[in-house]
C-alpha positions in Angstrom: -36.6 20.2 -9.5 -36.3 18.5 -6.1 -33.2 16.7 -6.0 -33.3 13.9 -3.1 -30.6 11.4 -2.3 -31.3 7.8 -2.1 -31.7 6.3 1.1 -28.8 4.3 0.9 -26.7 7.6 1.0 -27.6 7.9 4.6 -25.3 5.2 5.2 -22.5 7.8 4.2 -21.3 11.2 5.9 -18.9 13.5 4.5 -15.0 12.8 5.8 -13.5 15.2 8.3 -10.5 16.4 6.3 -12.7 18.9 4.5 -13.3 20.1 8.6 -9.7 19.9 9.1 -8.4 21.4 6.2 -10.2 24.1 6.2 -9.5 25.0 10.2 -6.0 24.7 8.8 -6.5 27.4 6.6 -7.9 29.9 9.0 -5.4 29.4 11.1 -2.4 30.0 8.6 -4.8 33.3 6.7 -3.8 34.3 11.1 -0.4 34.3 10.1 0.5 30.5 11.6 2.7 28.4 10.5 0.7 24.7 9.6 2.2 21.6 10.3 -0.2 19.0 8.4 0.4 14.8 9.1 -3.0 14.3 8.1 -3.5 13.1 4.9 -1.7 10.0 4.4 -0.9 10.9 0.6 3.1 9.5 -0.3 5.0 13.2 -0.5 7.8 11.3 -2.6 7.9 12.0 -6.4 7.2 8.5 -8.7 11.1 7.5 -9.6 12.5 9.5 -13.3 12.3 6.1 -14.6 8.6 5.7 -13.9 7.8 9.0 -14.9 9.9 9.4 -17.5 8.3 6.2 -19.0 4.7 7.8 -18.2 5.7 10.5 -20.5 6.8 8.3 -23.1 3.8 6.4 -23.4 1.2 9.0 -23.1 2.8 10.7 -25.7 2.2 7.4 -28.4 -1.1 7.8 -30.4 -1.9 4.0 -30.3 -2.2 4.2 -26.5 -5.8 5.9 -26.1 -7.9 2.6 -26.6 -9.4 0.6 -23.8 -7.5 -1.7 -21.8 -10.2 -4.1 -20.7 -8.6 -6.5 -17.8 -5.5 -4.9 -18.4 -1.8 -6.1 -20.3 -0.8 -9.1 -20.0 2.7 -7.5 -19.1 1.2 -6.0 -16.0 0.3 -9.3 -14.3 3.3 -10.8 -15.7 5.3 -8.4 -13.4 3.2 -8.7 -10.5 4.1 -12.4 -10.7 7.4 -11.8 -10.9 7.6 -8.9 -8.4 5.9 -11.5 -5.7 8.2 -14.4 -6.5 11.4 -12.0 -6.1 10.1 -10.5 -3.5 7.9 -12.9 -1.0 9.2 -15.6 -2.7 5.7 -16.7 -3.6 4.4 -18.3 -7.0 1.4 -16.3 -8.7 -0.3 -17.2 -12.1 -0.5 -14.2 -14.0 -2.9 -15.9 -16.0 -5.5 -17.3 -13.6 -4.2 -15.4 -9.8 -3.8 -11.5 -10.6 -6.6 -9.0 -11.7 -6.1 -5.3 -12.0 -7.9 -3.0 -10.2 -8.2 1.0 -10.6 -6.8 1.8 -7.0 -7.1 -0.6 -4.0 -10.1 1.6 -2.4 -12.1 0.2 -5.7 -11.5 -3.0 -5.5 -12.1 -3.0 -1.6 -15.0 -1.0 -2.1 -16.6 -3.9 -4.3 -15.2 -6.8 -3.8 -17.8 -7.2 -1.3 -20.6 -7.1 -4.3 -18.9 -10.8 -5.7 -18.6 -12.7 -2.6 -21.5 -11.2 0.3 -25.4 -11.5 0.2 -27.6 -8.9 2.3 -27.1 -9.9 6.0 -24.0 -11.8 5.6 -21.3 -10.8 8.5 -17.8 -9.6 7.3 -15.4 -9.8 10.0 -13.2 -6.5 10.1 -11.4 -4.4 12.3 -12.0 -1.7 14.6 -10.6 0.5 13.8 -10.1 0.1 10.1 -9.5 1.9 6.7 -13.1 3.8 6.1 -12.9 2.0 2.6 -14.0 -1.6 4.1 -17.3 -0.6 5.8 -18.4 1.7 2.6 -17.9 -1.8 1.1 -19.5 -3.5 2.8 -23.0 -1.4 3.4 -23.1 -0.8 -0.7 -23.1 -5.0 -0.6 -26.1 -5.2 2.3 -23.7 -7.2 4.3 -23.0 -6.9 8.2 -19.6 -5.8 9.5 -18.6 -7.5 12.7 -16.0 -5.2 14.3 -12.9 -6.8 16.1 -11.2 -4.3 18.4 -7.7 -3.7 17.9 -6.2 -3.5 21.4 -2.6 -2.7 23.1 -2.7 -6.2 24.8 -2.9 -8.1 21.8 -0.4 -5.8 20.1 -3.3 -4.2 18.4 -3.6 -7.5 15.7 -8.0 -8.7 16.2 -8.5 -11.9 18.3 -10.5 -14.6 16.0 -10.7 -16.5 19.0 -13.1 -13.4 20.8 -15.5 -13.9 17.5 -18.8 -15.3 18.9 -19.4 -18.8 17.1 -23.0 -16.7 15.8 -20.8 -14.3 14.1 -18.7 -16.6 12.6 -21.0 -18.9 11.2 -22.5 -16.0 9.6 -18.9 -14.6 8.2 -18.3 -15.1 4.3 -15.2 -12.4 4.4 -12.1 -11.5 6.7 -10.6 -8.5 6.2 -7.0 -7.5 7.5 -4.4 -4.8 7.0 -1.4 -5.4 8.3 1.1 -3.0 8.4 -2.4 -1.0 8.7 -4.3 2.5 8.3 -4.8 3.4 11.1 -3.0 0.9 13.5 0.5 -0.1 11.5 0.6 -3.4 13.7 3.2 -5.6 12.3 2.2 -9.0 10.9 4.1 -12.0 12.2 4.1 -15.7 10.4 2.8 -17.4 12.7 -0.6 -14.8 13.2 -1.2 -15.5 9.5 -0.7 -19.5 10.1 -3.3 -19.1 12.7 -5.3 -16.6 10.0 -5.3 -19.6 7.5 -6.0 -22.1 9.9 -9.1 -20.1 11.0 -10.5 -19.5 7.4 -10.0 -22.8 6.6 -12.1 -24.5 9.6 -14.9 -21.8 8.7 -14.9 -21.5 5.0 -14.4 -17.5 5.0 -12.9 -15.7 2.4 -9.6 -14.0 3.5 -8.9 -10.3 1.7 -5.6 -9.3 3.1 -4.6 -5.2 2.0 -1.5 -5.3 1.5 -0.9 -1.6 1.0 1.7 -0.9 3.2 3.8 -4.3 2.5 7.1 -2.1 1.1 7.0 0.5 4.6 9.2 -2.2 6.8 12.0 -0.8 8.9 13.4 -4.1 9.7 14.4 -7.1 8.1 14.9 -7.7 4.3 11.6 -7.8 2.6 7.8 -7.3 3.0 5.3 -9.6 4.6 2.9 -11.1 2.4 0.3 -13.2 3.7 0.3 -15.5 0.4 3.4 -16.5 1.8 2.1 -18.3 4.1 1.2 -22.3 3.6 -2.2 -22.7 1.7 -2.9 -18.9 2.3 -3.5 -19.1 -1.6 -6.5 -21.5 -0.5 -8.5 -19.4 1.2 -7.7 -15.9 0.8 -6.8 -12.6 -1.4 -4.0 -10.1 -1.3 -5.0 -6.6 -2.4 -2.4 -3.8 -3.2 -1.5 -0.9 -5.0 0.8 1.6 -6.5 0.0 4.4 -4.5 2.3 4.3 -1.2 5.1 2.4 -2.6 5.5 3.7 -5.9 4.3 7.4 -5.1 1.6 6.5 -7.8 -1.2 7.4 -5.8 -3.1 9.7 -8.7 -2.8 7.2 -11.2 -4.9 4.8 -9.9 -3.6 1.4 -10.4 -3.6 -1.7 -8.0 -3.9 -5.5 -8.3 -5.7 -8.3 -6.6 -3.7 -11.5 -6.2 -4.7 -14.9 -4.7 -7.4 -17.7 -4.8 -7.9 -18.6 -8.7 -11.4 -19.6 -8.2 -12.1 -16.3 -6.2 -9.8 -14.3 -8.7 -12.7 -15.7 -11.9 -15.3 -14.1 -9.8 -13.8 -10.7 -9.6 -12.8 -10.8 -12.8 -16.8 -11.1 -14.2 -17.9 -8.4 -11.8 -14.9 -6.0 -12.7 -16.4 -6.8 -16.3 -19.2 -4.9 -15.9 -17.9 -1.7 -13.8 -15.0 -0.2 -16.0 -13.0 -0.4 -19.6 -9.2 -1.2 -17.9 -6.7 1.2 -16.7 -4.8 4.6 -18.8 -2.1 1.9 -20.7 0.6 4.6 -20.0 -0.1 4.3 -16.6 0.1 0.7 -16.5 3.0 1.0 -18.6 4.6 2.5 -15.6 3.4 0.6 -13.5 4.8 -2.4 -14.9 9.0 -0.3 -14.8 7.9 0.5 -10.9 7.4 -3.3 -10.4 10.3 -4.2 -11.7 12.5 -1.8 -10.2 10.9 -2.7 -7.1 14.2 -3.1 -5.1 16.1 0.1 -5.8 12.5 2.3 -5.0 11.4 1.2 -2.6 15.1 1.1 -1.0 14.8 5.1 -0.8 11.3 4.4 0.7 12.2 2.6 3.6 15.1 4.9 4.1 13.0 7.9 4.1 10.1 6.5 6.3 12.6 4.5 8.8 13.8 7.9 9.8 10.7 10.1 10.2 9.2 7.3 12.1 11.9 7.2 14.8 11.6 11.1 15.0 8.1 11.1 15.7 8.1 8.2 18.0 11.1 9.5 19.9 9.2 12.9 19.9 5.9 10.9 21.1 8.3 9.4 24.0 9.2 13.5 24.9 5.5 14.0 25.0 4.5 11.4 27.2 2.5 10.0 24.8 1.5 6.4 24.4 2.0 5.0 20.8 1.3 1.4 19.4 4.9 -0.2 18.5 5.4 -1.3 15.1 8.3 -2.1 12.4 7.0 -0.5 9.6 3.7 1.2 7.7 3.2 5.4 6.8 1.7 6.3 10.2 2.0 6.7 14.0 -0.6 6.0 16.2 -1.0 7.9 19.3 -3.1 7.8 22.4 -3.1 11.6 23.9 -2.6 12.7 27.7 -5.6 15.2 27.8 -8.8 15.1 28.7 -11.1 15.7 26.0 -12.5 13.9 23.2 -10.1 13.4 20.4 -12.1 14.9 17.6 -12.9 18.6 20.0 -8.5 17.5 20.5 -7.8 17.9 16.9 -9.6 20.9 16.2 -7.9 22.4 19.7 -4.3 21.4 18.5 -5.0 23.1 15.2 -6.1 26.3 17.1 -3.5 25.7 19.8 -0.4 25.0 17.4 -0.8 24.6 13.9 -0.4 21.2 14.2 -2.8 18.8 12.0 -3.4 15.5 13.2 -7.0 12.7 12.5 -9.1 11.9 15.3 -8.6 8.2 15.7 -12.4 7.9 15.9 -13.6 8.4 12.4 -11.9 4.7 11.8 -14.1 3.0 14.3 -15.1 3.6 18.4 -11.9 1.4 19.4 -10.2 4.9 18.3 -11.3 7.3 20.8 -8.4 8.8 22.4 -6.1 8.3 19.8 -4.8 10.2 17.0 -3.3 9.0 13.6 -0.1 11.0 12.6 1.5 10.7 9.2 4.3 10.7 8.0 4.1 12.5 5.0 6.7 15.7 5.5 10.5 16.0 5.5 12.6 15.3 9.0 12.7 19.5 9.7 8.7 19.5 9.7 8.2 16.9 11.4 10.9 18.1 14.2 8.7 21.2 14.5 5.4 19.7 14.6 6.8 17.8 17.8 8.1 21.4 19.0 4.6 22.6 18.5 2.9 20.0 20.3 5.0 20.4 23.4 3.6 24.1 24.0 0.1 22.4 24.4 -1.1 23.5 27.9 -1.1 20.5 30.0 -4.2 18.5 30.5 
């Protein structure tokens, strides 16, 4: 048999961490040490509590059965986590839907809102997720650079009035993946303001909303006036929580938006593992005491490698929070043939910053995904790169 793929798949290419990975791996069966920030997978252990009340529920015969939307008691604690922690009101009943990760619902929440050759507005660069979303809903993505002089958040104002009387969607991420630009009040006012005068849906990914290192609690753009009006908030359990295998994430907003998602994720899936929402549900309302140790944890590796990025003479966008640094590199090459070369060079593994758009040539994304003492000798191994 002659297996072919679709044509659609063309719009797809395999990821580079397979690449990287594997010249990892040739280099340590050399006998060299690794130093891997690529992946931006959480390193930190789910808290006892969460796990332990995994465990308990997994381990009850009654819990096998579907879960359709979800329980009730999830959204109940999403509501309450939001109004204890951003201070904002949600309807469990009419404003939260449960999603199987954030990448799924980002993937197709562009199905329930975009026709073929409608523009989504997005950044540039940007999480991979949102354009695969986009091309599977035969929509447009309109790229806003992320650049230095506009402390890396897009200019709506730069949007062509073509572009925007095309746009049915807006997507942000701020902190973000790649760029973890910080979010400020009065961008959002200016976000709302904008959807608003052009009747586009706002979807707002929320993922990295716990990784602040200053102040005293996350940023949520529904906290913003009539933000609930025109727009989403997607987020999951996976960075804050450690949850990241289990799946589990919520969309929260726009009731009338929310009813729309809920028919399509009708038709796609049978709910969410109860256990895991079961845990999910103690995470939430622990929120405070996790995700304390979080911000602990991340503060400090994040002043190592920017201080170590400062040594280097690298440049680095300046942000309060999020799970990654992101560097532009003093050498003279392009930054995908500069990964592979720092691998070979060092051990160390970084992403070439243009997989997440063009805006991210010459830039690398470092995580911060290992302890303190790795991520001291990652910096040590980058200073014996010859110099450009």
């Amino acid at each position: 048999m002659n297996v072919k793929p679709s044509k659609r798949m063309e719009q797809f290419s395999p990821a580079i961490f397979g690449d990287l990975k594997q010249a990892a791996h040739k280099k340590a069966a050399a006998g060299f040490d690794i130093f891997d920030l690529s992946l931006g997978s959480p390193d930190l252990p789910p808290a006892d509590i969460v796990r332990e009340k995994l465990s308990e529920a997994s381990a009850d015969e009654k819990m096998y059965g579907y879960t359709l939307g979800g329980i009730d008691r999830f959204n109940e604690a999403v509501a309450d986590y939001y109004k204890r922690r951003s201070d904002v009101h949600i309807d469990p009943h009419t404003e939260v839907i449960q999603t199987m990760g954030s990448q799924e619902g980002i993937v197709h929440l562009p199905l329930a809102f975009c026709d073929k050759g409608d523009i989504v507005l997005t950044t540039d660069p940007a999480y991979v997720a949102y354009d695969i979303g986009i091309k599977l809903a035969e929509a447009e993505p309109y790229h806003m650079p992320l650049t230095a002089e506009n402390n890396f958040l897009p200019d709506l104002k730069a949007i062509p009035k073509d572009i925007v009387e095309r746009a049915k969607l807006l997507i942000l991420n701020l902190p973000g993946n790649p760029v973890p630009a910080t979010p400020t009040t009065e961008y959002f006012e200016e976000v709302v303001a904008f959807a608003k005068e052009h009747n586009i849906l706002v979807l707002h990914d929320a993922a990295y909303s716990e990784y602040y290192f200053e102040g005293d609690k996350p940023v949520s753009f529904l906290s913003t006036p009539g933000a609930k009006d025109v727009g989403l908030e997607i987020n999951s359990l996976s960075k804050s929580f450690s949850l990241a295998g289990a799946r589990i994430a919520y969309i929260v907003g726009n009731r009338e938006a929310i009813s729309i998602m809920r028919q399509l994720k009708s038709n796609l899936d049978y709910g969410t593992f109860a256990p895991i929402q079961e845990a999910a549900i103690v995470a939430l309302d622990h929120a405070e005491e996790i995700t304390d140790r979080l911000r602990a944890t991340f503060s400090e590796r994040y002043h190592i490698v920017m201080d170590g990025m400062k040594e280097l003479g690298w440049e680095t966008a300046d942000s309060s929070g999020g799970m990654f640094v992101w560097a532009k590199f003093p050498h003279d090459m392009n930054d995908i043939d500069f990964v592979f070369h720092v691998i070979d060079e060092v051990g160390v593994v970084l992403v070439p910053g243009s997989i997440f758009g063009p805006a991210g040539k010459g830039f690398v994304r470092i995580a911060l995904v290992q302890e303190p003492e790795v991520l001291k000798g990652a910096i040590e191994q980058l200073k014996k790169l010859p110099k450009a």
